[in-house]
C-alpha positions in Angstrom: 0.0 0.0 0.0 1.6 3.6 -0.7 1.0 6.4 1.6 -0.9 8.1 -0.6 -3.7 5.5 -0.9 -3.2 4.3 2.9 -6.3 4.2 5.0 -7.2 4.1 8.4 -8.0 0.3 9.1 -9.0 0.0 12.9 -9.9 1.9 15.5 -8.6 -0.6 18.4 -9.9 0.8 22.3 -8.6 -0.1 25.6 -10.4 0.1 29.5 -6.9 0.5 31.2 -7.2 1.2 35.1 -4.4 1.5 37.7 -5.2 0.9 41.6 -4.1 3.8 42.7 -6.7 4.5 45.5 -5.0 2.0 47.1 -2.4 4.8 48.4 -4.8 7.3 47.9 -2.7 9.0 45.7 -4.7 11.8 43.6 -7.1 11.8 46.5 -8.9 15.2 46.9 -12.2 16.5 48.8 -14.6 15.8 45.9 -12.6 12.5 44.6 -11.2 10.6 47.8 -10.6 7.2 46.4 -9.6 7.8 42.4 -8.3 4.7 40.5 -6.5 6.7 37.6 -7.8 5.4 34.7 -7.6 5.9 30.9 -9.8 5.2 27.8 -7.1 4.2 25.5 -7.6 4.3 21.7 -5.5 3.0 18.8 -5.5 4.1 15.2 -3.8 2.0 12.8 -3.1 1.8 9.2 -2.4 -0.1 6.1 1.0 3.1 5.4 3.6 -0.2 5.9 5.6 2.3 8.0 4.3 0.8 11.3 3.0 4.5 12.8 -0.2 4.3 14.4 -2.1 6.9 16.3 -2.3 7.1 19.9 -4.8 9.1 22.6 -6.7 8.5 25.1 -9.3 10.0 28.0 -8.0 10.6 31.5 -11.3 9.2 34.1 -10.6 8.1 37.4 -11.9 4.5 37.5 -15.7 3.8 37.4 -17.2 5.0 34.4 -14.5 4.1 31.9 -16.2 1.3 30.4 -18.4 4.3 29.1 -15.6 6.3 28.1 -14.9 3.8 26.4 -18.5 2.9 24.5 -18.3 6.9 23.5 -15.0 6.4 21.3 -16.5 3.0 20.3 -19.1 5.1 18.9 -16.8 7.5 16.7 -15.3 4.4 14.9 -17.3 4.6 11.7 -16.7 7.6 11.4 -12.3 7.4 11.2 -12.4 4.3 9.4 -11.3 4.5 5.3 -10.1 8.1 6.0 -7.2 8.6 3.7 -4.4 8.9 5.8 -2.2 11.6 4.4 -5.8 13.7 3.8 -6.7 13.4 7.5 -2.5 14.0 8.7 -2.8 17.3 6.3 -5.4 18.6 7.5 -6.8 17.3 11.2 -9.9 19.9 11.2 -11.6 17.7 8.5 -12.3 14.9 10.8 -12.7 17.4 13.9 -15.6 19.2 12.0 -17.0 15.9 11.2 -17.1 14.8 14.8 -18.6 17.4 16.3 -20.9 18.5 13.4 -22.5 14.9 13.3 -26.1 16.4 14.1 -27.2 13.0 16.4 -23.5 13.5 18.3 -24.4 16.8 18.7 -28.2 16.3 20.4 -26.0 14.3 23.2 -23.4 17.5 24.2 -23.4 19.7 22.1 -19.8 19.9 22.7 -20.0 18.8 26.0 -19.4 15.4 28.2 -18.4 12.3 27.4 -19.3 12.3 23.6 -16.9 15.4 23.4 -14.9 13.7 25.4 -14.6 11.0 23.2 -13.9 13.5 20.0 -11.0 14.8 21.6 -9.3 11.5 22.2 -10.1 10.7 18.3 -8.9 13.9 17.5 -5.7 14.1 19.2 -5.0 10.5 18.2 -4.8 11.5 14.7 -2.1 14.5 15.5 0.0 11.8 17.7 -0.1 10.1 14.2 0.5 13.6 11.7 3.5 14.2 14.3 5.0 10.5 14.0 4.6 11.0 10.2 6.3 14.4 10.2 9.4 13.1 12.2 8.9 15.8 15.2 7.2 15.6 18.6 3.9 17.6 18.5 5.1 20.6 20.2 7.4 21.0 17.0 4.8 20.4 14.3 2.9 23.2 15.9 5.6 25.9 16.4 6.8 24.9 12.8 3.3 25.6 10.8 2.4 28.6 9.0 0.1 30.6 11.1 -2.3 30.4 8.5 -2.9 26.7 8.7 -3.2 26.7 12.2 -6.2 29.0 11.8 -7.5 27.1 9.8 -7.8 24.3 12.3 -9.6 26.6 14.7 -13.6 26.1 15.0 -14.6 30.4 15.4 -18.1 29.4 15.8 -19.3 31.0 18.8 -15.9 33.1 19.3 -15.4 36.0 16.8 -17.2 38.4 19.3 -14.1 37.6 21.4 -11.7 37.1 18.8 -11.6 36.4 15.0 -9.9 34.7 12.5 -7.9 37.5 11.6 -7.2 38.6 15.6 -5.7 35.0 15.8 -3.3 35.4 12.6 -2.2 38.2 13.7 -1.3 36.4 17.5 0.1 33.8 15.5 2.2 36.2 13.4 3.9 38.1 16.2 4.3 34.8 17.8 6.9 34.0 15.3 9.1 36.4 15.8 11.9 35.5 17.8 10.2 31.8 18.1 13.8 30.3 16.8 15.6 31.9 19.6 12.6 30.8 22.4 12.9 27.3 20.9 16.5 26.7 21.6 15.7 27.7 25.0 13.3 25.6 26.0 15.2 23.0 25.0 18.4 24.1 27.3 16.2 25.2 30.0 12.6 23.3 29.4 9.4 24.3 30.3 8.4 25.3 34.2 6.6 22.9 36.1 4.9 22.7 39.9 4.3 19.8 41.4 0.8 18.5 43.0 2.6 15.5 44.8 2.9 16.6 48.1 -0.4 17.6 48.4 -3.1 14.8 48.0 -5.9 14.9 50.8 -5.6 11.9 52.3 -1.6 12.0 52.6 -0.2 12.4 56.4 1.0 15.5 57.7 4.5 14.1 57.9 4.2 12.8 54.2 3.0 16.0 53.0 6.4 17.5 55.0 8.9 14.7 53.3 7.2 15.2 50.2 7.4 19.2 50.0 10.6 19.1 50.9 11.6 17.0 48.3 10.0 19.3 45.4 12.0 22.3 46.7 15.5 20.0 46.5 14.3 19.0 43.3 14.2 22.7 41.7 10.5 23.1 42.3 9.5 26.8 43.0 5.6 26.1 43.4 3.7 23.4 45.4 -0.5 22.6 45.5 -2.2 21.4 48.1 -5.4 19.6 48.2 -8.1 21.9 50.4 -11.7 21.6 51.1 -12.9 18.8 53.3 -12.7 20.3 56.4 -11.1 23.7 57.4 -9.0 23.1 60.3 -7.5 20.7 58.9 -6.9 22.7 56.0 -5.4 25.5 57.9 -2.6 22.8 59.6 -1.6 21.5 56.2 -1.2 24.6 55.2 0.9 25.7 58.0 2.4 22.0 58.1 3.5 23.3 54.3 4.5 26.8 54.6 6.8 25.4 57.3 8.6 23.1 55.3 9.1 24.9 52.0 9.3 28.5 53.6 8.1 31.9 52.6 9.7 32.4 48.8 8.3 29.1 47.3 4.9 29.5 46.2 1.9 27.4 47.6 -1.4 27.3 45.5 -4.7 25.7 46.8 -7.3 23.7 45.5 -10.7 23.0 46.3 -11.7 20.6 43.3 -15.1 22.6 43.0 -16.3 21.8 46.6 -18.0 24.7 47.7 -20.6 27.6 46.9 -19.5 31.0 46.1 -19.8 32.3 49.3 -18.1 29.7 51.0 -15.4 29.8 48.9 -14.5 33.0 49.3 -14.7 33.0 53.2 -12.9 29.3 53.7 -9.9 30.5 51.0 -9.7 34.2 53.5 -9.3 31.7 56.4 -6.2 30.5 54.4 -4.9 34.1 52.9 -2.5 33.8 56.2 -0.6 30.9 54.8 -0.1 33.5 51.3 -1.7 31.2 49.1 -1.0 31.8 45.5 -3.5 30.7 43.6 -7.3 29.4 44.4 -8.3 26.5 42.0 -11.8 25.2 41.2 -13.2 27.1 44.1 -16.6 26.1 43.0 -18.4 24.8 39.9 -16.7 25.0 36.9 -19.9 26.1 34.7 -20.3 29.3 37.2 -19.2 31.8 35.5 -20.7 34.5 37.6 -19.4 32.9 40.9 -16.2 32.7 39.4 -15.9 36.5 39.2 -17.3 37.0 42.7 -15.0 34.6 44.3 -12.1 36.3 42.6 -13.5 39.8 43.4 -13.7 38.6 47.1 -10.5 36.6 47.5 -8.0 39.3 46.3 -4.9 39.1 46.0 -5.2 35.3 46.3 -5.4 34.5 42.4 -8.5 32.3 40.9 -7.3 29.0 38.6 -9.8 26.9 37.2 -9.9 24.9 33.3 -9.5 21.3 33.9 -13.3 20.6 34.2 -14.3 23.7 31.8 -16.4 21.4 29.0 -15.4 24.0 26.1 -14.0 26.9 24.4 -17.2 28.9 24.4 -16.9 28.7 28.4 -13.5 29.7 28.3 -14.5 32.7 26.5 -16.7 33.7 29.1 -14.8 33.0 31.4 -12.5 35.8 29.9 -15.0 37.8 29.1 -16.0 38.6 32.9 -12.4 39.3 34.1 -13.5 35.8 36.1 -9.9 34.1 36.4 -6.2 34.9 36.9 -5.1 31.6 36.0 -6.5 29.7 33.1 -5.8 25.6 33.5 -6.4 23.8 30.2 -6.6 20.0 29.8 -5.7 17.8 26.8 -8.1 15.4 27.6 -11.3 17.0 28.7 -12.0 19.3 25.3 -12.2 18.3 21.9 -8.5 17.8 21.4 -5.5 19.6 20.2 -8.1 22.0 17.6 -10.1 23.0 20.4 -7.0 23.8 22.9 -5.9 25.8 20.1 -8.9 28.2 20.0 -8.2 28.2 23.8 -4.6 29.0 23.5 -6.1 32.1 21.5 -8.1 33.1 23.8 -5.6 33.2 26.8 -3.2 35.2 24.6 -6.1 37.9 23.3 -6.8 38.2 27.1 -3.9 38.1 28.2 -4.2 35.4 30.7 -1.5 33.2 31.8 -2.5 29.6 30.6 -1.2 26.8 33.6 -2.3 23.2 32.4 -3.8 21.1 34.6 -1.7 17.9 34.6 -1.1 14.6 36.6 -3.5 11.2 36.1 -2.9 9.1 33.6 -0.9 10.6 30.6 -1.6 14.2 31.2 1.8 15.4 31.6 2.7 14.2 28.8 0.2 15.5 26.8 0.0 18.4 27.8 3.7 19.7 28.0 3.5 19.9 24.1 0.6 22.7 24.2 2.5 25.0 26.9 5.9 24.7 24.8 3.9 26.0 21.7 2.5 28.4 23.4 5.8 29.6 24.6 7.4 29.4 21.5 5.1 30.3 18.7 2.5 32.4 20.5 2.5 34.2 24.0 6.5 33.9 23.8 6.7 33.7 28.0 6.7 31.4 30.9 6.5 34.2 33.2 3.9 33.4 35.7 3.8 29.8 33.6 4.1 26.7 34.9 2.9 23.0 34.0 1.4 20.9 37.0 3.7 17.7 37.5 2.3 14.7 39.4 4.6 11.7 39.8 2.2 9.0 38.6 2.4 6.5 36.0 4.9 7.9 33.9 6.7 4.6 33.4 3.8 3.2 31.4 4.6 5.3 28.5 7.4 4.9 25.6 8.2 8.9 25.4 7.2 9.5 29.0 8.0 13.1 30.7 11.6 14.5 32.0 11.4 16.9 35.2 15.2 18.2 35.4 15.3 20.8 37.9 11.7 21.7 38.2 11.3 22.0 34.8 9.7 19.8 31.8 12.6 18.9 29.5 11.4 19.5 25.9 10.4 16.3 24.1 12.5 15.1 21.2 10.6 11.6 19.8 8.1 12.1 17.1 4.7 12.3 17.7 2.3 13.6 20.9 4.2 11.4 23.7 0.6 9.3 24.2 1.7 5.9 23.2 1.6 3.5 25.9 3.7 0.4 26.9 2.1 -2.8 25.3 3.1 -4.6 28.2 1.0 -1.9 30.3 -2.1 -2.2 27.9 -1.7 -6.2 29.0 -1.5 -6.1 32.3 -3.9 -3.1 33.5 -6.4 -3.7 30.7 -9.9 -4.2 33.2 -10.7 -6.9 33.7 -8.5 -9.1 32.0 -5.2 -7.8 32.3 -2.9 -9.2 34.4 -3.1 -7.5 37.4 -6.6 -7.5 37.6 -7.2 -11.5 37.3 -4.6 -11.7 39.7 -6.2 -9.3 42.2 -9.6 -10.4 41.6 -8.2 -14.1 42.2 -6.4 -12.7 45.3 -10.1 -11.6 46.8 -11.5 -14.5 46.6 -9.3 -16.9 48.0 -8.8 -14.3 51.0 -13.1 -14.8 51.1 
């Protein structure tokens, strides 16, 4: 088969899940027992060059299988796509996902259908990057600013910024982007790091643990808050006390509370000089966004991970609502849609810190923040990527932290593929692991 008559073949899907509620790692007020999960897809093709496409969804245990069904769902639509059409030009199967009118009736744009897109989606630029030779982060500082506009969706945005607001970003964004590359890959990318801070972690883990991240060149901790406020006001001090006054400490409340309670539990914590506020409440409350941050000043407001799309991002903007914006790779509709985000952040002028950690995120993730650096805001100041150290080993290109900072990928493609021998064993409920746990429990019964 040549490549320019290969086609996609299959559309292969995984249900992997790790145990990791077991040490209640990523445990926070709203999600105290997560099992880090991912809904893995695979595309594959008849090329004869052996690339395939890799992405995935990032869930937290329960609920994966359906995940899962969603992607299922998208499979007629990527098989027989011409391969070098769809590498080309990734918006034509994008706008073909989430113009499908009966896909639509279930968000639109929204849940796990959109979800679902987005893995699909950013499986197919893990395969264009492979293809090209470059890890994503290149093929995107690389393109002509006119192509990437034309894998932005504007519908819903030009009254916040238009095609020809984001060629110009893009424009400007070149200049000097030769010189900013070279850096990031002597320096990398800035990072913080979440590890310390899970909710159900002791207080003496939470002192080992933040004193670590400053050894290891991190200037910025987080720290699960939100459960219950005097114990939130000893971690904190339990953490200000081991990393002292000059690193900073942000705080996160996983959308626990109501607008009013979120603004008087984060002033009980203003002592403790908390940086940032994230996901004080819930992430489709626009309106109690920009009272919380009206109310909790100078303590900045951080929320994206949850935010189900660019049109709420836009609004977001739009009412002076947040300090911090926190994209995700895996919650939107993949790399097009961060795009139009990416935009957004720069027209407003908002500081764009990706929410990381799970399964995978990191090193998704990393790629968007170094194009953004490079080829469009052209800073890290007041930048930084979230770093959790979980799961990395499962992954063939998985992330570098050197000295707080994300080391620039070098291997082709969007750093998603994961270790065959990790799809076998996790895969629920027949991977390895799991037969042998599930044997485990029932001759302890």
């Amino acid at each position: 088969m040549t490549a320019s008559t290969a086609r996609i073949t299959a559309v292969d899907t995984y249900d992997i899940r790790f145990p990791t509620s077991r040490e209640l790692d990523g445990s926070d007020a709203m999600n105290p027992d997560p099992d880090y999960s991912a809904a893995y897809l695979v595309l594959r093709t008849d090329a004869g060059d052996g690339l395939e496409g890799h992405g995935f969804v990032f869930t937290i245990g329960r609920g994966n299988d359906v995940q899962v069904a969603a992607i299922d769902a998208l499979r007629a639509h990527v098989l027989g796509r011409p391969v070098d059409v769809l590498c080309a030009d990734p918006s034509s199967l994008h706008r073909d996902l989430i113009g499908d009118s009966q896909l639509r009736w279930l968000g639109p744009e929204k849940g796990v259908m959109h979800m679902a897109i987005g893995a699909v989606t950013n499986a197919v630029w893990d395969l264009a990057a492979k293809r090209e030779g470059k890890p994503l982060w290149r093929l995107l500082t690389d393109a002509e600013p006119e192509w990437l506009v034309s894998q932005v969706d504007f519908r819903y945005l030009t009254d916040a910024l238009t095609p020809a607001e984001a060629l110009n970003l893009l424009r400007r964004g070149k200049e000097g982007a030769a010189a900013r590359a070279e850096r990031l890959r002597e320096r990398g990318y800035p990072a913080y790091t979440t590890s310390p801070g899970w909710l159900g972690y002791s207080d003496e883990k939470l002192t080992r643990l933040a004193k670590q991240a400053v050894a290891d060149g991190f200037t910025q901790i987080k720290l699960k808050v939100g459960a219950d406020l005097e114990d939130d006001i000893r971690r904190c001090r339990t953490a200000r006390a081991a990393v002292g006054p000059d690193i900073r400490v942000a705080i996160d409340a996983n959308q626990r509370w109501n607008v009013a309670e979120a603004i008087e539990w984060t002033r009980a914590l203003a002592e403790f000089d908390p940086y940032w506020i994230e996901e004080p409440t819930s992430p489709d409350d626009i309106l109690g966004h920009a009272a919380i941050r009206d109310g909790v000043l100078p303590v900045k407001v951080a929320t994206g991970e949850h935010v189900q799309n660019r049109i709420v991002f836009k609004q977001l903007l739009q009412a002076g609502a947040i300090d911090v914006l926190q994209l995700d790779a895996a919650r939107v509709g993949g790399v097009n849609e961060n795009l139009a985000i990416l935009l957004l952040a720069a027209k407003f002028g908002v500081p764009v810190c990706p929410h990381a950690g799970g399964v995978g995120l990191c090193e998704l993730v990393q790629h968007l923040s170094m194009f953004d650096y490079v080829a469009l805001s052209g800073t890290t100041e007041d930048r930084v990527i979230e770093y959790v150290d979980h799961l990395h080993q499962h992954f063939l290109d998985p992330v570098v932290i050197r000295d707080g900072h994300y080391a620039a990928p070098l291997a082709p493609g969007f750093s998603a593929t994961m270790r065959a021998e990790s799809i076998a064993e996790y895969r629920y409920r027949d991977g390895t692991f799991w037969v042998a746990d599930r044997t485990g429990q029932e001759n302890a019964a």
